[in-house]
Every structure is written in C-alpha cells, then in structure tokens.
C-alpha positions in Angstrom: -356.9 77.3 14.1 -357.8 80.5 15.7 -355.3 82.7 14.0 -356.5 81.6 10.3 -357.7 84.9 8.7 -361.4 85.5 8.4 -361.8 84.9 4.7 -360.0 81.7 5.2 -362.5 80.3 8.0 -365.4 78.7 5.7 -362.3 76.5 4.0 -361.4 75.6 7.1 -364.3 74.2 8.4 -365.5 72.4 4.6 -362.4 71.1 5.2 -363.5 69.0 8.0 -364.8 66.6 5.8 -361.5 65.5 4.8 -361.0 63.9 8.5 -361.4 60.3 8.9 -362.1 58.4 11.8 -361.2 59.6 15.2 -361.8 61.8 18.2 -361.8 65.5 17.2 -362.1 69.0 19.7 -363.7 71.6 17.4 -364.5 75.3 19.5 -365.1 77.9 18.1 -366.7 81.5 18.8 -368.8 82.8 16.5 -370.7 85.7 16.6 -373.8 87.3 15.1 -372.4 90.8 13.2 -374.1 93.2 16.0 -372.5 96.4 17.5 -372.0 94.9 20.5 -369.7 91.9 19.0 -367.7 94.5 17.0 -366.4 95.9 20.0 -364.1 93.0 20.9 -360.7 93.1 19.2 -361.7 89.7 17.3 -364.9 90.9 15.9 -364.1 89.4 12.3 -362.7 86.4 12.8 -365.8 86.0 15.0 -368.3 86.7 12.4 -366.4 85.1 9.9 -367.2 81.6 12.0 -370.6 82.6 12.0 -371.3 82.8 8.5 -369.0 80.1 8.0 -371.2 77.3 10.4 -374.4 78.9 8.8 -373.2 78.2 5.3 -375.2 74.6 4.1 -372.3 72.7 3.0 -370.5 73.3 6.3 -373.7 71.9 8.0 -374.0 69.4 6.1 -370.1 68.4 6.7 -370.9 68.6 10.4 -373.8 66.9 10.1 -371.5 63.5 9.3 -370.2 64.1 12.7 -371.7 62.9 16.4 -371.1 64.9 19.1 -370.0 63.4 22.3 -370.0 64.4 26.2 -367.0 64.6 28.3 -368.3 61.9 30.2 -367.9 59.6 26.7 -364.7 60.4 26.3 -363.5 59.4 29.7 -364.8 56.3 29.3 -363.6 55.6 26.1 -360.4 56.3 27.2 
C-alpha cells in the first residue's frame, strides 16, 4: 500500500512471497535519493521502494514471479 511508512516498505514487499497463486498488480515508484527526487512531497516513501526492490532477498522474491502484458490478461480473462 502506498501510505505504509518508509521503514515499513522492504517488509512489505519480502512479504510478497507469502502470496500464492494468482493474478497480482504491484506499482510502485521508486526513486534514486537525488536532489531532484527530494523535492516532491513523497521523496521517502519513494526512496524507501528503491532501496527496498534493490535489496537481494526482495529480488529474489520477485524473481518467483512472471510478469505479464495487458494483452495476457485480457485474454485470460
């Protein structure tokens, strides 16, 4: 969820690999820490996901997912 505190966001995304089957929607929008990103009112909760999706066990969690295309998912529907 996008209102989860910063220091909260790397639990949320290792736990991911508590999901089982199914269709999931993940966005996100991280940033690098530059002055440029610190200027929008979200800056943390941006670089928070950042650090978060770089961390290895979050990859590797991700990694035990496929990504689809729209197009997929219409037609599975």
């Amino acid at each position: 969820p996008y209102g989860l505190p910063p220091e909260e966001r790397l639990g949320f995304y290792l736990d991911l690999s508590r999901l089982g089957p199914g269709l999931y929607y993940l966005v996100h929008h991280s940033a690098l820490p530059t002055p440029e990103g610190r200027a929008l009112p979200d800056w943390a909760t941006r670089e928070a996901d950042f650090f978060a999706l770089s961390h290895p066990e979050v990859r590797r969690v991700l990694s035990e997912f496929h990504p689809l295309t729209w197009r997929q998912v219409k037609e599975a529907l």
